[in-house]
N, C-alpha and C positions, 0 to 999 in steps of 0.2 A: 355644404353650407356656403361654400365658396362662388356658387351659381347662382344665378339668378334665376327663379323659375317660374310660370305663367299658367294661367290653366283658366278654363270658363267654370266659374262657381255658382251661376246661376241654375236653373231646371232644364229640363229637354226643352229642342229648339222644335219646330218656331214657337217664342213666345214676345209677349212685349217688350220686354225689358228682358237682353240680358248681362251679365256682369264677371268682366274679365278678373282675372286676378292677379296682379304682378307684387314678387318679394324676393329681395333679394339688393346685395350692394351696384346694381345697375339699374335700380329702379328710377333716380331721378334723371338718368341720362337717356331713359329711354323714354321717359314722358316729354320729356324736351324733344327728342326727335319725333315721335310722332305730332305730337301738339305743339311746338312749338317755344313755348314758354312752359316754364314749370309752375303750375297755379302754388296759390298759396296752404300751406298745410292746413289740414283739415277744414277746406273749404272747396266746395262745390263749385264747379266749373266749365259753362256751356263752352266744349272746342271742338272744331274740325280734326279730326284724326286721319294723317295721310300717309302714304307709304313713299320710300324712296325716292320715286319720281315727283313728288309734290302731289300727287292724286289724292282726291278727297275718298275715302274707305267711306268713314259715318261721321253723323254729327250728336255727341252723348256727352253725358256728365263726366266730369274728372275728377278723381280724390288722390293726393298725396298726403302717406301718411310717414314722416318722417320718424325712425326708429329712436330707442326703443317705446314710442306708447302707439304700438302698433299692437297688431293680431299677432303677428309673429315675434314681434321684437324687433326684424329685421325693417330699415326701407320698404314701405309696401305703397300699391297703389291700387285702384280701383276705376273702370274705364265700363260706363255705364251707358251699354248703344242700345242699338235696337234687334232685336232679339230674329233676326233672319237668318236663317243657313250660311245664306251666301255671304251676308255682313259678317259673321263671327268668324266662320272661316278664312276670307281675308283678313281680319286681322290675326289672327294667331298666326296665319301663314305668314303676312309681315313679322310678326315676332320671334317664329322662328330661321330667320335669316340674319337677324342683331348679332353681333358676336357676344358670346358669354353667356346666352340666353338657351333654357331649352324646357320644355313639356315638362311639370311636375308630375310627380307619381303618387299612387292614391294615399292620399293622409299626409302629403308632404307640408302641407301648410302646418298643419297643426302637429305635424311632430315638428317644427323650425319650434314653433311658440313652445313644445316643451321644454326643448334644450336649452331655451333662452328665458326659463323659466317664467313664462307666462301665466303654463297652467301646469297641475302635477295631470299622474295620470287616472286620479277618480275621476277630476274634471274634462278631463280628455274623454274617458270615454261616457261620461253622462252627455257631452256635447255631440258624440255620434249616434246617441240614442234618442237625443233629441230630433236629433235631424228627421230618425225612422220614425218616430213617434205617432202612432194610431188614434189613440185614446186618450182621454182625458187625464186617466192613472199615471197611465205610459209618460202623457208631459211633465205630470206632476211629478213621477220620480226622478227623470230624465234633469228638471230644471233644479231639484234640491242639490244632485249630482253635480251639475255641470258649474252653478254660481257656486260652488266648493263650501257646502254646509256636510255635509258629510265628509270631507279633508280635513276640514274643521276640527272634527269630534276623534279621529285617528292622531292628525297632531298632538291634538292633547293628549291622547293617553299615550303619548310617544316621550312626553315632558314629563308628566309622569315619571315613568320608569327610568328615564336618566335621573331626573332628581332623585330616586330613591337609589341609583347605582353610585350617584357623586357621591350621598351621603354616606352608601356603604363604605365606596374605596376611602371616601376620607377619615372615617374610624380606623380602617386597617391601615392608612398610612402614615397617619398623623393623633396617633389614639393619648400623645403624650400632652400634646399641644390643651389649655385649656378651653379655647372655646371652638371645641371639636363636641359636640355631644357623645355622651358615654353608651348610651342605650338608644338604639333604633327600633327595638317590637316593638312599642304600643303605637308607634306613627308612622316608618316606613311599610312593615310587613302590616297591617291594619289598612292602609292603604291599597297597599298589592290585592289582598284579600277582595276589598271593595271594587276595586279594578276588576279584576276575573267575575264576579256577580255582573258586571256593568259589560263587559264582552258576552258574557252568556248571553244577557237578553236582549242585545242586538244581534247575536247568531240567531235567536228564534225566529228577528222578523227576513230569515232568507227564505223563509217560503211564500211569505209573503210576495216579498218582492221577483221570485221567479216568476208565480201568476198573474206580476201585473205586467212583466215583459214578456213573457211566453205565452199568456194566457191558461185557461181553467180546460183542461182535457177531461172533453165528457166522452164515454162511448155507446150508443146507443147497440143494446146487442138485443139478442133475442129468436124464437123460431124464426123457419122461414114463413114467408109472408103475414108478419106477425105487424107489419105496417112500419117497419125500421125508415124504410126509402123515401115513406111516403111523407113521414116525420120530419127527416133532414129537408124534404123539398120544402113543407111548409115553414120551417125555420129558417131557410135561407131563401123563400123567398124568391126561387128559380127551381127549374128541373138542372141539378145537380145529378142527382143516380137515377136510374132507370127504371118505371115501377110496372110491373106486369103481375097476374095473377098466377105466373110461373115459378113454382119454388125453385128457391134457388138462383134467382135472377143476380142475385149480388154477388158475386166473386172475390172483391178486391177490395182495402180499406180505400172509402171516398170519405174525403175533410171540408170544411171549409169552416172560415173566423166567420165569427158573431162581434158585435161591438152590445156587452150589454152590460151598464148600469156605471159606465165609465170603462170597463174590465174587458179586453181581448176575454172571448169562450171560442175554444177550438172544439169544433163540433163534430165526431167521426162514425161513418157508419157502416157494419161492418156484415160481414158474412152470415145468414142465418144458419144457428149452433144446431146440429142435428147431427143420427149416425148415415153415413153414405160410403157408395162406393166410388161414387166419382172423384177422379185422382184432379180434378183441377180445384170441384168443389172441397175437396180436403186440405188444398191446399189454402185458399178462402177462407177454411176454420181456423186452420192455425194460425194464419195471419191476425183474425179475428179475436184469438184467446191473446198472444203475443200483445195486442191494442189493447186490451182488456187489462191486463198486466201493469201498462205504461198511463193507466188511467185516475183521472183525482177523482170523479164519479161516474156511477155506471147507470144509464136510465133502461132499466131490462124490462123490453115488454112484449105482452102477451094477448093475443086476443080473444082466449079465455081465462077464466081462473085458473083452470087446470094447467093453464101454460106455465105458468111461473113452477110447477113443483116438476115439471117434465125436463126443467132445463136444470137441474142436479145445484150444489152448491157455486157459491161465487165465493172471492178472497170476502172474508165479513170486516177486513180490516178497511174499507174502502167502501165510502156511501151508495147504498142503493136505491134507486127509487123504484118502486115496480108501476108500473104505466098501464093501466088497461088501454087497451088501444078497441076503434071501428065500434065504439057504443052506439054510432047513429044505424044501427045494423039490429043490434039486439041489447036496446037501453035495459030490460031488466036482467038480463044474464047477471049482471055485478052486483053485488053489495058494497057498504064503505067497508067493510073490511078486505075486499079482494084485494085493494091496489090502494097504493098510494095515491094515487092520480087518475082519473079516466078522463079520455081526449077523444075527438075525434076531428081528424084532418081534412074531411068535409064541409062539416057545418063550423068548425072552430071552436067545437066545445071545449071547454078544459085547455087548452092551449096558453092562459093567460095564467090558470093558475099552475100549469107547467111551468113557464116564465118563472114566475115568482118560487118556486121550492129553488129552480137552479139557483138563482141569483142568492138564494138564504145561504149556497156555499162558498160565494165571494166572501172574499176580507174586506170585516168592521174597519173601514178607515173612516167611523165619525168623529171619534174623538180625535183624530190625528191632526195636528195643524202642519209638521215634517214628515216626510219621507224619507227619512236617514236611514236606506236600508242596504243591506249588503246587497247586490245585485248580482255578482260575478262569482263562479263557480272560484277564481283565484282567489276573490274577494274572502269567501268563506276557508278556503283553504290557509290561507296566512291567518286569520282570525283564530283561527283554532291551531294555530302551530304556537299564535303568544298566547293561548290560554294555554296548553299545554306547558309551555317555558314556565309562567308565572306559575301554574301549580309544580311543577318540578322546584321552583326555587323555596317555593313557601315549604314543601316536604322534606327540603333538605338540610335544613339546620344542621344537623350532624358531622353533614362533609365542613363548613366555615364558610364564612362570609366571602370570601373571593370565590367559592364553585355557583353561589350564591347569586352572587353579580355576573357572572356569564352567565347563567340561564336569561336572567333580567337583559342583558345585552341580546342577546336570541331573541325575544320576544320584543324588544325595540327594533331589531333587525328584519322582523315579520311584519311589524307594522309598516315598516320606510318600505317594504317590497310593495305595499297595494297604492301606493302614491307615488313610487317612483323615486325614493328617497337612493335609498340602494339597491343594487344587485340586479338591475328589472332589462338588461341590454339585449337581453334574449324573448325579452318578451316584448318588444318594441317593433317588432316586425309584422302581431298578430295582432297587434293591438290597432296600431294605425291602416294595416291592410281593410280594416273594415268601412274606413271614409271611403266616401267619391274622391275623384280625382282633382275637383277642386275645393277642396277644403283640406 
């Protein structure tokens, strides 16, 4: 914290505009030597940026932002050139010659702004997720994250449970005193109860919120040349897998993202399921079952009727679609009963109303106006240690009010872990490892 450190936070070069990033307690000595004069805070400033010798480097905007109502807290500055190799280059390389000065390392910026409490760590990592962000979902979780409305909603029930521990300890230790209330059930533990309801049904929306950062893993399985390859090409809209009239042409699972209906759809296709002796094609199966396994739906198809009963059961706890496939071959072979859907990757029949069944198993976010969802596997994991705690304290009346209040402190303790309140120094390495180098 004692360095000052610099970094390009802009996009890959060349681009028009890019934007250096200086923070640290030699920021405004270094803006004077490059430029000259130190512009006025937070104001925008055409200068010549030169190196030691007096030589002009570039000529770009300057920002000093004097701490702390900076990004980090610290002195920061912002040195806005022209986005060429060769420009960015010499300056960083002028900046790495400064004394005290040296290269940030990735996520340094925004772990300075945590310790200087800027931002906790829901908002921290909603801002690195903003950064990736694909999809329209993706920002909208990313931004409720990051602007700390979901910090929001964890503080509070953090207030909560200290209020109801002050209250307990203040019964046990001042139970003489009169205006100490005598009875805490029908309002502290009444509370607690309403609490844990109110954590459960924010745990439900983490699957939600997995689908809309991960996306919706569909796997497309079925015989060989049952039309799998020829599926994923028409939905992705390139040759992706390789499609021959040779069974068995697929070996290996092929993916690729969809962007559909706002939602990342990871789309994977996989080995045609048959018995063989070939030791590579078997091994193509089981990679294929293994996908199958790791799948939120499965589009199994067949390019007769008969193909769907040839392929034995599937898990029934995980949506099926069955897909007639290559009806532009033999349109009346099918009935509406055969298949869920018939398509064919030729003409584009069915294809739109394939679209639409997937899309029915995205998440209802109409009614939604927030996305205050758990997102992180730690996220859910602390969430259910204070629901855990809170039901342990509400069952245990019979131990006394002070075993009482240390469950409630544990489950206060769980909460400060997903914001960074306590305990989190070990997880501050994995967390900011995920930024670029200038941010």
């Amino acid at each position: 914290m004692a360095d000052t450190i610099y970094a390009l936070s802009s996009g890959a070069l060349p681009a028009g505009v890019a934007v250096i990033r200086i923070s640290g307690p030699r920021t405004a000595e270094v803006l004077a030597e490059l430029c000259g004069i130190l512009p006025a805070p937070r104001q925008a400033v055409l200068r010549s940026i030169r190196n030691r010798n007096g030589d002009v480097l570039d000529q770009g905007l300057v920002l000093y932002f004097p701490g702390p109502a900076s990004f980090t807290g610290e002195d920061c500055a912002e040195l806005q050139v022209h986005g060429g190799r060769a420009v960015v280059n010499a300056i960083l390389t002028e900046l790495a010659v400064l004394p005290g000065l040296r290269h940030a390392e990735a996520g340094e910026f925004s772990r300075r702004a945590f310790h200087n409490d800027k931002f906790d760590l829901v908002e921290i990592e909603g801002l690195a997720d903003l950064i990736v962000a694909e999809t329209e979902m993706q920002r909208r979780l990313a931004q409720e994250h990051s602007s700390g409305n979901l910090s929001a909603i964890y503080e509070g029930w953090a207030r909560r449970l200290t209020h109801a521990r002050a209250m307990i300890e203040a019964e046990l230790d001042f139970a003489d005193e009169d205006d100490v209330p005598g009875s805490l059930a029908e309002t502290i533990w009444a509370d607690m109860r309403e609490l844990k309801v109110e954590i459960n049904a924010h745990l439900e929306g983490a699957g939600i919120a997995e689908i809309i950062r991960d996306g919706l893993k569909i796997v497309i399985a079925g015989e060989p040349n049952a039309g799998k390859s020829s599926l994923l090409n028409h939905l992705a809209r390139r040759d992706v897998a390789i499609v021959t009239d040779i069974a068995g042409t697929t070996r290996d699972v092929l993916s690729v993202e969809l962007s559909l209906a706002g939602f990342i759809v990871q789309l994977f296709d996989t080995a045609g399921l048959r018995d063989t002796d070939n030791r590579v094609e078997q091994e193509g199966i089981r990679r294929a079952y293994r996908t199958i396994d790791q799948a939120d739906v499965i589009l199994l198809l067949a390019d007769t009727p008969q193909g769907f009963a040839a392929l034995g059961e599937f898990d029934r706890t995980k949506p099926i679609v069955r897909i007639g496939t290559k009806i532009d071959r033999a349109p009346f072979l099918w009935d509406k009963a055969s298949a869920d859907v018939l398509i064919s990757t030729v003409t584009g029949e069915g294809i739109d109303r394939l679209v639409e069944v997937v899309t029915g198993f995205l998440p209802d976010l109409s009614g939604r106006n927030a996305l205050s969802l758990p997102t992180r596997k730690r996220h859910v994991s602390c969430l259910q240690q204070a629901r855990s705690a809170i039901d342990m304290s509400l069952t245990q009346s019979n131990r006394g009010l002070d075993i009482q209040a240390e469950y409630l402190r544990q489950a206060g303790d769980a909460l400060g872990r997903i914001t960074g309140r306590v305990d989190v120094e070990d997880l501050l390495g994995v967390i900011f490892s995920e930024f670029c180098i200038g941010k």
